[in-house]
C-alpha positions in Angstrom: 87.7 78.3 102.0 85.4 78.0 105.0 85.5 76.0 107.7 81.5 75.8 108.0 80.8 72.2 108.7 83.2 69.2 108.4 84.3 69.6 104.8 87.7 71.8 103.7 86.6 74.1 100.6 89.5 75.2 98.8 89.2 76.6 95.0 91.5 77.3 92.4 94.4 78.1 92.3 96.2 75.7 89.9 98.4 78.2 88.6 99.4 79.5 91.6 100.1 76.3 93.4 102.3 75.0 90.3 104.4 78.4 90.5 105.0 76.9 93.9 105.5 73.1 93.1 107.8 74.2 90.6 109.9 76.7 92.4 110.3 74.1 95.5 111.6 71.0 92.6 113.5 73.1 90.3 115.9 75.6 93.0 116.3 78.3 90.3 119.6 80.1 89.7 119.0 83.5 89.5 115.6 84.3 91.7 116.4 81.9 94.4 113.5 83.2 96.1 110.1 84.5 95.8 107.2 86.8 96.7 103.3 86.5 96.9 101.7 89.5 97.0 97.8 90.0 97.1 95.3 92.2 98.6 94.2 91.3 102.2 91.8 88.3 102.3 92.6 87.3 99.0 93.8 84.0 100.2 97.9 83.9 100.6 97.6 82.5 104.0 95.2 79.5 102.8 97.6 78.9 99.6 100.3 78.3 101.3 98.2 76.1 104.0 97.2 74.6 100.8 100.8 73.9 99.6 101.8 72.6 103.0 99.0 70.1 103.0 100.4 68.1 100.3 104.0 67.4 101.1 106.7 66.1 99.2 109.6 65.3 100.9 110.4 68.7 101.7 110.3 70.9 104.9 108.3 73.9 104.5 108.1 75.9 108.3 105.6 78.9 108.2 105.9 81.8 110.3 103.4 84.3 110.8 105.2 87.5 111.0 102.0 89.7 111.4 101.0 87.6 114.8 104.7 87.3 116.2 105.4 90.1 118.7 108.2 93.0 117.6 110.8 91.2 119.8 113.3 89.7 117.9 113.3 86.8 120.5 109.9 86.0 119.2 110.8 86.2 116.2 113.7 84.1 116.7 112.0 81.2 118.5 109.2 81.0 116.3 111.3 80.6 112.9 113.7 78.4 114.5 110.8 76.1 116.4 108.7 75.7 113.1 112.1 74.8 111.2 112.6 71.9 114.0 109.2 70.9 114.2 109.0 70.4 110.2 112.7 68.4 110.3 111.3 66.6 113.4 107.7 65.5 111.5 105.9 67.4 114.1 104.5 70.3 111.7 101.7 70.9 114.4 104.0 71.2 117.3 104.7 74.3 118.8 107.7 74.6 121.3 107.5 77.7 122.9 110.8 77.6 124.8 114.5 77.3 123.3 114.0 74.3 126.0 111.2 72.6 124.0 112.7 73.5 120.7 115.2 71.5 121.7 113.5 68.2 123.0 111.9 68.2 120.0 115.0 68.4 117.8 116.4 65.5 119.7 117.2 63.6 116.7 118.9 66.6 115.3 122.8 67.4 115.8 123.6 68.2 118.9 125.8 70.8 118.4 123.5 73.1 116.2 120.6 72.5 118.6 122.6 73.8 121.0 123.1 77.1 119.8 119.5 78.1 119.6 119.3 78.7 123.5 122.3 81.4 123.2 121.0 82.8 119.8 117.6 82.9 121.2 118.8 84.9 124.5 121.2 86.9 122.4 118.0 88.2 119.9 116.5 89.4 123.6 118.6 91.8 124.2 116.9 93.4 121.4 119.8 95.3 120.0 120.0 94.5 116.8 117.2 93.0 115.6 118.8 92.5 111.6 121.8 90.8 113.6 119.3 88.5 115.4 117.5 87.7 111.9 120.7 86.8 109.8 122.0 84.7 112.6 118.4 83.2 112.9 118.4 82.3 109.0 121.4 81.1 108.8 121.5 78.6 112.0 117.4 77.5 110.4 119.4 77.0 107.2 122.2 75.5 109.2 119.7 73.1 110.5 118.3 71.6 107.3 121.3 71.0 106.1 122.4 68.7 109.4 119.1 67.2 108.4 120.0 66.3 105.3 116.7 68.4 103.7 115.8 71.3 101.7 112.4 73.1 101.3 110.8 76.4 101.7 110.4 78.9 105.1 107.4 80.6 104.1 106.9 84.7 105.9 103.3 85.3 106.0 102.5 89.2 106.0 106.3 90.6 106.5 105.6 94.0 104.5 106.1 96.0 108.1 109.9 94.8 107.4 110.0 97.3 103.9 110.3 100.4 102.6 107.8 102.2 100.4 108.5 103.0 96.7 110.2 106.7 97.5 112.0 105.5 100.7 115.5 104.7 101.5 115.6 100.4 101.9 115.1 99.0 105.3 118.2 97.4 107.3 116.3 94.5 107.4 116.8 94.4 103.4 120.1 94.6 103.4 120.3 91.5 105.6 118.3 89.5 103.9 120.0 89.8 100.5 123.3 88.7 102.3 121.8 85.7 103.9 119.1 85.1 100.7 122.6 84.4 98.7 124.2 82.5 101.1 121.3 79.7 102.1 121.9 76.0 100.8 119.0 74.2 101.9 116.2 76.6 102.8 114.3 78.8 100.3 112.4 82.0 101.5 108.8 83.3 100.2 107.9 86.8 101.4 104.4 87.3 101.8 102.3 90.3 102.0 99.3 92.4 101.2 100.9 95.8 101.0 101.0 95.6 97.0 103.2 99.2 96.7 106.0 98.2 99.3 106.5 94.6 98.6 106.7 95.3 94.6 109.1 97.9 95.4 111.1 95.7 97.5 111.3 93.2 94.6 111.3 94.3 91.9 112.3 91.8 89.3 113.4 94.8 86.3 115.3 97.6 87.4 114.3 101.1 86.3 116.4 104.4 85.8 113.8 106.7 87.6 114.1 103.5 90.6 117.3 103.1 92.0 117.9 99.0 92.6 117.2 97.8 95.7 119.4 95.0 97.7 116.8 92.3 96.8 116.3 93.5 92.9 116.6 90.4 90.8 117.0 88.1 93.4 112.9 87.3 94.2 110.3 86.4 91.4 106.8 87.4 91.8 104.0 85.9 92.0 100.4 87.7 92.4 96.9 86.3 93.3 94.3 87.4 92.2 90.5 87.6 92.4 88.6 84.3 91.7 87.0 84.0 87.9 83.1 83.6 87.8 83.7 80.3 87.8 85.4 79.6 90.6 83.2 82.0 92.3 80.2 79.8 91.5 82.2 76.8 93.1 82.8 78.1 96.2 79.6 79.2 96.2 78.2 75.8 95.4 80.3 74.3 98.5 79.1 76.6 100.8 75.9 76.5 99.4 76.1 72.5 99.1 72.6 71.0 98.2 70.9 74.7 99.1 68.0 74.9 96.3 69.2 77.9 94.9 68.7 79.2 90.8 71.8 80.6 89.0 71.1 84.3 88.9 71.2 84.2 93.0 74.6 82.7 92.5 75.9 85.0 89.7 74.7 87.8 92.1 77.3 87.4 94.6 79.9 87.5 91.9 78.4 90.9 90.8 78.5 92.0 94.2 82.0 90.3 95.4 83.7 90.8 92.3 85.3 87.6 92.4 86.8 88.7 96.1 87.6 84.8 97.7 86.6 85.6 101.4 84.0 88.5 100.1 82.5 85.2 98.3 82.8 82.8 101.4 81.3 85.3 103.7 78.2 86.6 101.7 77.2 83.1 100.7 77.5 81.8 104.0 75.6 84.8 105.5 72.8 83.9 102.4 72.3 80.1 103.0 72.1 81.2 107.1 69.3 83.5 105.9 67.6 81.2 104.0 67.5 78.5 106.6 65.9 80.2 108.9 63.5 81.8 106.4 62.8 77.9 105.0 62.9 79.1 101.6 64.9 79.0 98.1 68.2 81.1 97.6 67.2 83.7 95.3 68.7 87.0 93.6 66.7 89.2 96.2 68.0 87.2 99.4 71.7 87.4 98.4 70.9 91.4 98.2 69.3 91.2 101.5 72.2 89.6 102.9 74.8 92.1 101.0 73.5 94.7 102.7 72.6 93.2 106.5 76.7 92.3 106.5 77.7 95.9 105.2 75.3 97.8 107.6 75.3 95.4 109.8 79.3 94.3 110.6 81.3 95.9 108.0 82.9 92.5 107.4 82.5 92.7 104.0 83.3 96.2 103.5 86.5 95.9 105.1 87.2 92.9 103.3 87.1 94.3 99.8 
């Protein structure tokens, strides 16, 4: 996806989105949850944007774990102001007090709403942040089921709260197995780009030469990967939009991308920028050019891939 002028650009995906569909209609009975692991860039965040842009009639809060601070009061007060915002309609909102959480969950019980203010205060002491995160899942779950909903609470890039493959698990795992098999309305999807942690967090098989860890068996796992030709060449073709342009320039930036979703977006953007002002065709030799301005140039790319 880029947001270069007025038009969305999403690609793909099908598969991916299904898992999704399917895991929020059918609540499975043994992996109640799940995990979407990819590479960075590869396009988690924008899938689940993607998923959340066409609603049933289900709440689906998002919390960005990566951008919240390490106090467990943030963390508390986001999680519990997207859950009220989604239950309220408001998915955009974005109460920043246990004040304005609580105006906007007016229509809400009364009596749950009012224990976010003393859970909120309690998580900033900061003494025991896996106390503060069971007591904030299970009030969030607390609060869908006063609302009479069920959906997903999506954690974008939470592999800072595992282990690696050879380490002891985290507190924070333990935690969230208890509360993962005691939620009744609310599902959980972990995401993150640290492939070798999350994997060994879930994993879905346990293995003699791995001893199980508290979430074993309990998360299914679903991976993105790079885009196909195809879909390369579509996103290419949206960026590109009515850009005169031949098929070997646009088969070059799979060859140089690999199929890499925001590798694609930015070289092709960087391309049809260079051929405007040049006031020429998008040939094989300008995507090159462009490849190697952005790698010399910015590193974008480099560090993207």
């Amino acid at each position: 996806r880029t947001t270069m002028g007025p038009r969305r650009k999403f690609v793909d995906r099908r598969a991916e989105l299904a898992a999704l569909d399917d895991f929020l209609r059918h609540p499975p009975s043994a992996a109640r949850h799940r995990a979407l692991i990819a590479p960075r860039r590869m396009g988690k965040t924008e899938l689940i944007g993607e998923f959340r842009r066409t609603p049933p009639k289900a709440v689906l809060p998002y919390v960005d774990v990566e951008a919240a601070s390490s106090s467990p009061y943030d963390f508390a007060l986001r999680t519990l102001a997207a859950v009220v915002a989604e239950l309220a309609g408001e998915r955009d909102a974005a109460p920043r007090t246990p004040a304005e959480v609580a105006v906007l969950g007016a229509r809400l019980p009364r009596s749950l709403i009012e224990r976010i203010e003393p859970l909120v205060t309690r998580a900033g002491s900061g003494t025991e942040p896996d106390a503060s995160l069971r007591g904030t899942l299970l009030l969030a779950d607390e609060l869908a089921v006063g609302a009479k909903k069920r959906g997903v609470l999506f954690f974008d890039e939470c592999q800072g709260w595992f282990a690696g493959p050879e380490e002891p698990a985290t507190r924070i795992e333990s935690v969230l197995r208890e509360v993962a098999d005691r939620l009744r309305a609310l599902r959980l999807v972990f995401s993150g780009s640290a492939a070798r942690v999350m994997e060994a967090t879930f994993r879905e098989a346990v293995r003699e030469e791995h001893p199980p860890r508290p979430l074993h068996g309990r998360v299914a796992i679903i991976r993105l990967g790079p885009f196909s030709r195809e879909d390369t060449a579509k996103l290419v073709d949206l960026v590109w939009r009515s850009a005169r342009a031949d098929e070997a320039a646009r088969q070059r930036v799979y060859v140089l991308t690999r199929g890499h979703p925001a590798g694609t977006d930015h070289l092709a953007e960087r391309t049809a920028s260079d051929a405007r002002l040049a006031r020429r065709a998008i040939d094989v030799d300008a995507v090159s050019r462009a490849f190697v301005a952005e790698l010399f140039e910015s590193g974008g790319y480099l560090n993207a891939i």
